[in-house]
Every structure is written in C-alpha cells, then in structure tokens.
C-alpha positions as CSV (number, residue, x, y, z in Angstrom):
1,X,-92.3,96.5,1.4
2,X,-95.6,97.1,3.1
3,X,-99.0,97.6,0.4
4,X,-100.8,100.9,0.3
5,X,-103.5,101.7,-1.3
6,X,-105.1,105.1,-1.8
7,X,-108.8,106.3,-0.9
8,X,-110.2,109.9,-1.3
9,X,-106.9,111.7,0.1
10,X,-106.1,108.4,3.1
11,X,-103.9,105.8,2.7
12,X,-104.3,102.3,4.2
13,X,-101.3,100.1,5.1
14,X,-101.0,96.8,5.5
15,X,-98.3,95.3,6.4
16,X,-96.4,92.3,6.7
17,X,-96.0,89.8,9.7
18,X,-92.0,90.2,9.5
19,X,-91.8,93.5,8.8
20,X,-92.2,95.9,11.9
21,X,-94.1,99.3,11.2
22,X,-93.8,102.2,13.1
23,X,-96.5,105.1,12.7
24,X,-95.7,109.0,14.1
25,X,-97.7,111.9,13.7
26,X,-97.0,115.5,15.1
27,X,-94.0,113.5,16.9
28,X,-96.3,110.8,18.4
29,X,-95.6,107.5,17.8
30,X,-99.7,106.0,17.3
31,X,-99.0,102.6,15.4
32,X,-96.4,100.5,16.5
33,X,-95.9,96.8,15.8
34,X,-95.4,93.9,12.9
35,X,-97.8,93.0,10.8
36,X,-100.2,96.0,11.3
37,X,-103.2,97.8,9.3
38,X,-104.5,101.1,9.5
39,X,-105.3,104.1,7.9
40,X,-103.9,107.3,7.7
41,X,-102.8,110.8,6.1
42,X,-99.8,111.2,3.4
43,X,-99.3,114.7,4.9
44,X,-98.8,113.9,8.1
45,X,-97.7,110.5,8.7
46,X,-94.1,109.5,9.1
47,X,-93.6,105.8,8.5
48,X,-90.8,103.6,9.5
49,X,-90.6,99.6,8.2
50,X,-88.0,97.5,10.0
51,X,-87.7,94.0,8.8
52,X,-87.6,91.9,11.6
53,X,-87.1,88.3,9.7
54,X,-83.1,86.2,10.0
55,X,-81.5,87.5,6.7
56,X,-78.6,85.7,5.5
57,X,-75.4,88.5,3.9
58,X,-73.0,86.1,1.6
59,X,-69.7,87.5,1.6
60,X,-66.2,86.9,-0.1
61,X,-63.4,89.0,0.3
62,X,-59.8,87.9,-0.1
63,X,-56.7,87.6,2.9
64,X,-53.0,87.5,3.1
65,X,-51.4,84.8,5.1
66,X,-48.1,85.0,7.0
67,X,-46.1,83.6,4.3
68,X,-47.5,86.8,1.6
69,X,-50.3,84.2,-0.1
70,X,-53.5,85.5,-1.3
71,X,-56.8,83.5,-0.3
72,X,-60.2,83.9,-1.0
73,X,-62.5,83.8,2.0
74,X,-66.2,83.0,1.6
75,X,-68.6,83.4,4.9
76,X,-72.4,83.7,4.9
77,X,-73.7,85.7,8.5
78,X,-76.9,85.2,9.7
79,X,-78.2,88.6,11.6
80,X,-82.0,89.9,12.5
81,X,-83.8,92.9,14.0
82,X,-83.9,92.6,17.5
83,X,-84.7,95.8,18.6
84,X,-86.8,97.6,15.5
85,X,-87.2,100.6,17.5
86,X,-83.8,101.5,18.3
87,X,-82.5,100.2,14.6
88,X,-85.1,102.8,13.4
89,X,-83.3,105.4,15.5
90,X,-79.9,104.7,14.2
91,X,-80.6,103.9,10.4
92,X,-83.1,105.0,7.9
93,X,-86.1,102.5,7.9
94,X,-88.5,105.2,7.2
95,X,-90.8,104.4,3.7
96,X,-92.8,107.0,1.1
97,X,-96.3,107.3,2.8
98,X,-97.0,107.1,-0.9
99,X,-95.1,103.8,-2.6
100,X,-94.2,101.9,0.5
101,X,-89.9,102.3,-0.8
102,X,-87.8,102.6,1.5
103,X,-86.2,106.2,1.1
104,X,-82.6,105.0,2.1
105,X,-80.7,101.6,2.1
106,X,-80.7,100.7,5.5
107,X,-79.9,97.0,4.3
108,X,-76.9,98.1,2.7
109,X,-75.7,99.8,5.4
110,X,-76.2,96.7,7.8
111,X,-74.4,94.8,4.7
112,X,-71.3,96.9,4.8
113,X,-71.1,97.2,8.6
114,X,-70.9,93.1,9.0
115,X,-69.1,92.9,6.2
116,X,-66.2,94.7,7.4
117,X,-66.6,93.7,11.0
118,X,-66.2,90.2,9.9
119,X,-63.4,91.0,7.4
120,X,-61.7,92.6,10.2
121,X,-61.4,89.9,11.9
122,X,-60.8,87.2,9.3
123,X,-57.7,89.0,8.5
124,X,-56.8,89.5,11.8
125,X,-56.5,85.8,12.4
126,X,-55.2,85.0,8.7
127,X,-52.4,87.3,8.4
128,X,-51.0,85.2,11.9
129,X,-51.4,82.2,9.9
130,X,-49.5,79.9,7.0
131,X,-50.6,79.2,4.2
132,X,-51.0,75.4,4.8
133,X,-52.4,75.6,8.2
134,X,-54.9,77.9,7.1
135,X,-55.9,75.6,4.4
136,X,-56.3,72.8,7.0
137,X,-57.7,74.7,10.2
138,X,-58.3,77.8,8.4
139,X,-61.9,77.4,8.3
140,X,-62.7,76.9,11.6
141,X,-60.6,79.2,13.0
142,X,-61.8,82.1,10.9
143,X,-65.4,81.1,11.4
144,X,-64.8,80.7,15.8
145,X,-62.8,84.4,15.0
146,X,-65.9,86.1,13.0
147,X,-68.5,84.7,15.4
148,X,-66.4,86.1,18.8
149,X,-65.5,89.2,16.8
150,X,-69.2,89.8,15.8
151,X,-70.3,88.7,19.3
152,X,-68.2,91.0,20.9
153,X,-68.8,94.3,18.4
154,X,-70.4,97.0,20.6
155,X,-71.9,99.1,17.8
156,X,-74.2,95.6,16.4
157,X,-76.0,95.7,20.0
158,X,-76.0,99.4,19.7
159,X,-77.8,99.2,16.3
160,X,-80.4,96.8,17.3
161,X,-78.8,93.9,15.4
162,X,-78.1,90.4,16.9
163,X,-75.8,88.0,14.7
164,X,-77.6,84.3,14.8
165,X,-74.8,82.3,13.0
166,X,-71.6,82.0,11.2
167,X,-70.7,80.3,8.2
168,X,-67.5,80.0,6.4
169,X,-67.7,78.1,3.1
170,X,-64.4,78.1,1.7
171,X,-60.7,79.2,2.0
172,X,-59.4,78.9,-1.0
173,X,-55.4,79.9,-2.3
174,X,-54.9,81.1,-6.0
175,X,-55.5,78.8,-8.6
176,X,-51.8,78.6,-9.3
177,X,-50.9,78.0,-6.1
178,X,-53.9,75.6,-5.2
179,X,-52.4,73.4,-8.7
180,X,-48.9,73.6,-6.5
181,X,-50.2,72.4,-3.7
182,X,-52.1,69.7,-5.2
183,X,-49.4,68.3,-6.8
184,X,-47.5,66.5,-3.9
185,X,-50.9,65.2,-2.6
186,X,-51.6,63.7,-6.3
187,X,-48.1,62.3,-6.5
188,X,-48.7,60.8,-3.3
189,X,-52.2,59.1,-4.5
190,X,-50.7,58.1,-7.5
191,X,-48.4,56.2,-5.4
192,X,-50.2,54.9,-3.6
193,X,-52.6,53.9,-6.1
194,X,-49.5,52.1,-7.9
195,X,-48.6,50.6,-4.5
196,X,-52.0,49.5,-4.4
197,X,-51.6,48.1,-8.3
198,X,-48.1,46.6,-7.7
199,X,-49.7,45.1,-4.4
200,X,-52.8,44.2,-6.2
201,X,-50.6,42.2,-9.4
202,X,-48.5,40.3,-6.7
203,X,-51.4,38.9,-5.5
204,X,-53.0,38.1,-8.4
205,X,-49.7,36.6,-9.1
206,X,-49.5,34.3,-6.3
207,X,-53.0,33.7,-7.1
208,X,-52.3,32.5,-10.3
209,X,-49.2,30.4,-9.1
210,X,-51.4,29.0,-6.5
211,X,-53.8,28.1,-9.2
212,X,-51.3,26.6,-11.5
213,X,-49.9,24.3,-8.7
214,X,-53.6,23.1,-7.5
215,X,-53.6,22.6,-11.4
216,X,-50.6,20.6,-11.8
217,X,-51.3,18.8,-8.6
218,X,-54.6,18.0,-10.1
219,X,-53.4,16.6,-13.2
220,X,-51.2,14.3,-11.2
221,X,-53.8,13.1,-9.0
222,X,-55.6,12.3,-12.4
223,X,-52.5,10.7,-13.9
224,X,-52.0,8.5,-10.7
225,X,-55.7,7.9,-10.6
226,X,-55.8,7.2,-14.6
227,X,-52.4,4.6,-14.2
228,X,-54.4,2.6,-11.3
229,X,-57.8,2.5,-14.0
230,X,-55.3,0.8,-16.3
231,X,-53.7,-1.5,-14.0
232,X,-57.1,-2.6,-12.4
233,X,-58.5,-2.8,-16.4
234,X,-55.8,-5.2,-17.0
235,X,-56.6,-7.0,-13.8
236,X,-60.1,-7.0,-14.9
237,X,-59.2,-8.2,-18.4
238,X,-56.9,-11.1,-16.7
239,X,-59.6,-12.1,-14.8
240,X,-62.2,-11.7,-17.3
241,X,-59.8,-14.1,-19.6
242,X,-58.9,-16.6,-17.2
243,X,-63.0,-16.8,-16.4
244,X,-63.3,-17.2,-20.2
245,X,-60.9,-19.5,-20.5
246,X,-62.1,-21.5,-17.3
247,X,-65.8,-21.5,-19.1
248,X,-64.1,-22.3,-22.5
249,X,-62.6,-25.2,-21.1
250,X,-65.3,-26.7,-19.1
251,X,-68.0,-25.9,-21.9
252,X,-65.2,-28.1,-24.1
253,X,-65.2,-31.0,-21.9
254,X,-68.8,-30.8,-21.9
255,X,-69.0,-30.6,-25.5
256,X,-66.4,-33.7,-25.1
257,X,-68.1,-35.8,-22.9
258,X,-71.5,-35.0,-25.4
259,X,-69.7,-35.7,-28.7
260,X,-68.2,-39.1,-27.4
261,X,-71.9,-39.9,-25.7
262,X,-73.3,-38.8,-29.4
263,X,-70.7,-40.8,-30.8
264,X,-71.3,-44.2,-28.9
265,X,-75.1,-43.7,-29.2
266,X,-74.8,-42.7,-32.9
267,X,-72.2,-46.0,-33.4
268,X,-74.8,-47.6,-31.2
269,X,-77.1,-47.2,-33.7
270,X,-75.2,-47.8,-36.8
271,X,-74.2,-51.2,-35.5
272,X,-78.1,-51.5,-35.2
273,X,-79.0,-50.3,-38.2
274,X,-76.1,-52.1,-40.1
275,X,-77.5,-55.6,-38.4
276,X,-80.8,-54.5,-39.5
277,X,-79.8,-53.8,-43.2
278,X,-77.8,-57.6,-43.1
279,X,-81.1,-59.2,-41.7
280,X,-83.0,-57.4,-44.0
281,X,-80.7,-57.8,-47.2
282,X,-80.3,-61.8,-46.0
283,X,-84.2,-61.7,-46.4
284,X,-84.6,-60.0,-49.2
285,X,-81.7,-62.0,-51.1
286,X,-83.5,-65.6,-49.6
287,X,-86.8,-63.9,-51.0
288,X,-85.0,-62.7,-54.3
289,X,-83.5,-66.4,-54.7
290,X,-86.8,-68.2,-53.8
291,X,-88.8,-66.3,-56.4
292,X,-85.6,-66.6,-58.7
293,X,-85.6,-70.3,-58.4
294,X,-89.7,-70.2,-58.2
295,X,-89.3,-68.5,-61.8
296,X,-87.0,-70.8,-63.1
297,X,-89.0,-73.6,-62.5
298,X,-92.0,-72.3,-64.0
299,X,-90.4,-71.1,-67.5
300,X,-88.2,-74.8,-67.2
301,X,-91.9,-76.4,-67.3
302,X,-93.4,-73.9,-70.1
303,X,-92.4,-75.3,-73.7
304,X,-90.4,-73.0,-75.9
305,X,-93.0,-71.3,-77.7
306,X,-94.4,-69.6,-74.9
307,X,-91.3,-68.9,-74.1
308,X,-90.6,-66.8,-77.1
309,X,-94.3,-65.0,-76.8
310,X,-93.3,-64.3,-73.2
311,X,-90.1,-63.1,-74.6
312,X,-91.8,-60.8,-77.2
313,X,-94.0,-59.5,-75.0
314,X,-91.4,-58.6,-72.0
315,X,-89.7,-56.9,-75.0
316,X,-92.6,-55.1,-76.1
317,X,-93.0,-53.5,-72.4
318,X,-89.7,-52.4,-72.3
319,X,-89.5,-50.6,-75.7
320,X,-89.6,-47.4,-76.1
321,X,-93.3,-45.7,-76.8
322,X,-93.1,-45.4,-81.2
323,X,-95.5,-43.2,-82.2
324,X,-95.1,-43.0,-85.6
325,X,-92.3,-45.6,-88.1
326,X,-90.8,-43.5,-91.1
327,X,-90.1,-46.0,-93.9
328,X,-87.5,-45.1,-96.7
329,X,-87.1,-46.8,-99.9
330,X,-83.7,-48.2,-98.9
331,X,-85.3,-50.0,-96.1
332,X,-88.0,-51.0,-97.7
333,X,-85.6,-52.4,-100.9
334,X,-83.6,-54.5,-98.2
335,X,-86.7,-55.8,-96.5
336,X,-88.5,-56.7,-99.2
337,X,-85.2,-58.6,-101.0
338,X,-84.8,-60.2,-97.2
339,X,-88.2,-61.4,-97.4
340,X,-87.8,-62.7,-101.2
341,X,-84.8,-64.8,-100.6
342,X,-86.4,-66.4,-97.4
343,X,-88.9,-67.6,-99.7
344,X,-86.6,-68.9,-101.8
345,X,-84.7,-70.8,-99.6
C-alpha cells in the first residue's frame, strides 16, 4: 500500500519499488511507473497500484480418482504482474486518493482465477487416474498438468499475469485409506525386518559356533601343548636326577678317596704318636725308676729316726688344713687314762 500524507488540501505519494502506480487526471494518464513520488489533488486524481513483485497463492482442494477415492491436493503457484497497465484495465487496482486501500480485491480475484484454473486441471488428470498410481506419479503429473494448463490459459495473458512456477506438495488419500494402504507396505518391512533378524541370529549363530570350535580347538592345542610340558618336565627331572646322581656318586668317591687318604695320614700319625708316647713313657718309667732307686738309696743310708721325722712331716703336708681341734671330755678322759697307764708301764 503506497504512503500518503496530507498538506494544505495536496496529497503526496510515495510509493513502493514493487508496486506500480498509475496517476490519471481529467482522463490523462500523468504518472506512470513503480516506485514513484509526486504530489497531487484528492479531487481529481484517480490512482491505480498494481503490485508488480512474484507472489506465491497456496492452495489445497481435494480430487476423485478413477476408482471413487478422495485425495487431498496441495499446490503452491507462483504468478506476477507482467503487464500493470493492462491488469489495471481488467481488474480493480485503483486505491483511496485518501488512505492508500485498495477499493476492491483485485488479489482475490487473481486468487480465485488460478485457483480454479489449476483445480481444473488437477481433476482433469486425477479423475483418469487410480488411486495407487496417483499416489506414486500423482505428483508430477498433476504439477506438469497445472503448469501446461496455466501456460496455456488465454484469459492469464489476457489479464496481464504470467505464472513463474508450479509446486505440488502433497497428494494425499483419506486417513482411513492412507492407514489401508500402509499396511501391506508395513507388513512387508516387518518382514523384512524379521528376515533381516532371523538372517542377522543365523549369523551370529554361526558366529558363535565358529567361536566355540576355535575355542575347543584352542583348548586342545593347550592340552597337547600342556602333555608335551609334562613329558619334557619329566625328561628334565630324569636328567636332572641322573646329573645328581652322577655328581652324588663322583662327590662320594671323592669323599672316598679323602676319608681313606685322612684315614692313612690320621693312622699315620697315630702309629707316630703311639711310638712317641712308648718312647716317651719308656723314659719317663727309666726316669721314674732311676729316681725310685736314687730315693731308695738315700732313705736305706738315713738312720731310722729321720726316717720317722721325714715320715711326720710328709704326713703333715698331706693332712688336711685344721683350723680349729674341738676337744670333748670323753676324749680328753681316754687321753689322759692313755697317757696315765703309759706312765705306769
């Protein structure tokens, strides 16, 4: 909508780069472009504003197929202005000098007009068509349809309106009939989603079979391995004893050969020592008898009363230490009468 603002009885316009204004006065047409700016008079200015920018028109409308099915159709067209000044001639583009509104809805009226050009069409090719080939190629066939039909509508060039594309969203069936046909598709997922699981177990079978074998064919390879550990142990351990018993043996001749050298040398010695201990006890007993018979002839040559001093006093050595004599009256009674009747004899 183009701006107008109000000064002392003019208006000025200004207008917009897509929008296309025409300006007649007294039946002359004096402003005539997009995006203009000018002043004029409410009184006598009539005003026209043709959008010239691509407007997209969503539509849905619904079809019968050849089989009696209901489908919903939803298209989008993309149309512009081409020719402002004949779409002012042949719809109402003209605005308030006033408020800049459009007085009409020329929009609208381009709205309908595709709308039912394009519907026109869509059931033209739908109502030739099944339901299940319309769901598959139903889309591009209505759009190629809509986009000849449109191309070849003489009242659009005749209007000043050129069609720039065609879009069809969607064909869809009613829901209950959409769930119908769903159903044979799902079931056919589902199988093959369980072919796919049943495929997927087998495997995973044979997997695990082929795991189990390398397994067992593991632990036999370790069983095999383990009885040829204990047979070359027990080789080992032979060996190991006959090496023992080899060492045993030839450390017991050693020890052998060094207990009858120890012997000899220690019988070697003993005969030494034991004609060491003769000579020596042969000397000591000619020494023992030479002092004997030395002693003897001494004492035969000392009278008797040395004798008995010697006696005493050899006596006297080998008494026992007395430190103190306890005399009782008994003794001394048998003393004393000992002593008396020496006297008296």
């Amino acid at each position: 909508m183009a701006d107008i603002t109000r000064r002392l009885g003019w208006r000025h316009l200004r207008g917009a780069p897509t929008a296309h204004i025409r300006h007649h006065r007294g039946g002359k047409l004096l402003h005539d472009g997009p995006g203009l700016s000018f002043w004029y008079r409410a009184l006598t200015a009539a005003l026209s504003e043709v959008p010239v920018d691509d407007r997209e028109l969503a539509m849905t409308f619904h079809a019968r197929t050849s089989d009696f099915q209901d489908v919903a159709v939803q298209a989008t067209v993309t149309y512009r202005i081409s020719d402002p000044a004949l779409a002012s001639t042949r719809l109402d583009f003209s605005v308030d000098p006033d408020t800049g509104a459009w007085r009409g809805t020329p929009l609208e009226q381009l709205g309908t007009l595709l709308t039912e050009t394009a519907q026109q069409h869509a059931l033209d090719v739908l109502s030739r068509t099944p339901l299940s080939a319309a769901l598959v190629d139903g889309v591009t066939a209505v759009r190629e349809r809509i986009s000849q039909g449109l191309a070849g509508e003489p009242r659009l060039p005749a209007t000043g309106i050129e069609v720039v594309a065609v879009r069809v969203v969607a064909l869809r069936p009613e829901p209950e009939v959409e769930r119908a046909l769903r159903t044979p598709a799902r079931e056919e997922i589902q199988q093959e989603a369980d072919r796919a699981t049943y495929e997927r177990r087998a495997v995973a079978v044979e997997r695990e079979r082929a795991i189990a074998e390398n397994e067992l064919a593991s632990q036999i390879e370790l069983a095999r391995r383990e009885e040829q550990l204990v047979d070359q142990r027990g080789t080992n351990a032979r060996r190991e004893a006959e090496e023992h018993a080899a060492a045993d043996a030839v450390r017991a001749e050693a020890e052998a050969a060094r207990t009858v050298r120890l012997a000899e040398a220690e019988a070697k010695r003993s005969v030494r020592l034991a004609r060491a201990e003769a000579e020596g006890a042969r000397e000591v007993g000619e020494a023992r008898a030479q002092a004997q018979a030395a002693w003897l002839r001494v004492h035969a040559e000392v009278d008797v009363a040395t004798l008995h001093a010697l006696t005493g006093t050899r006596l006297a050595e080998n008494l026992p230490r007395i430190d103190s004599v306890t005399l009782s009256p008994d003794v001394l009674t048998g003393l004393l009468a000992r002593l008396g009747a020496r006297e008296q004899a």
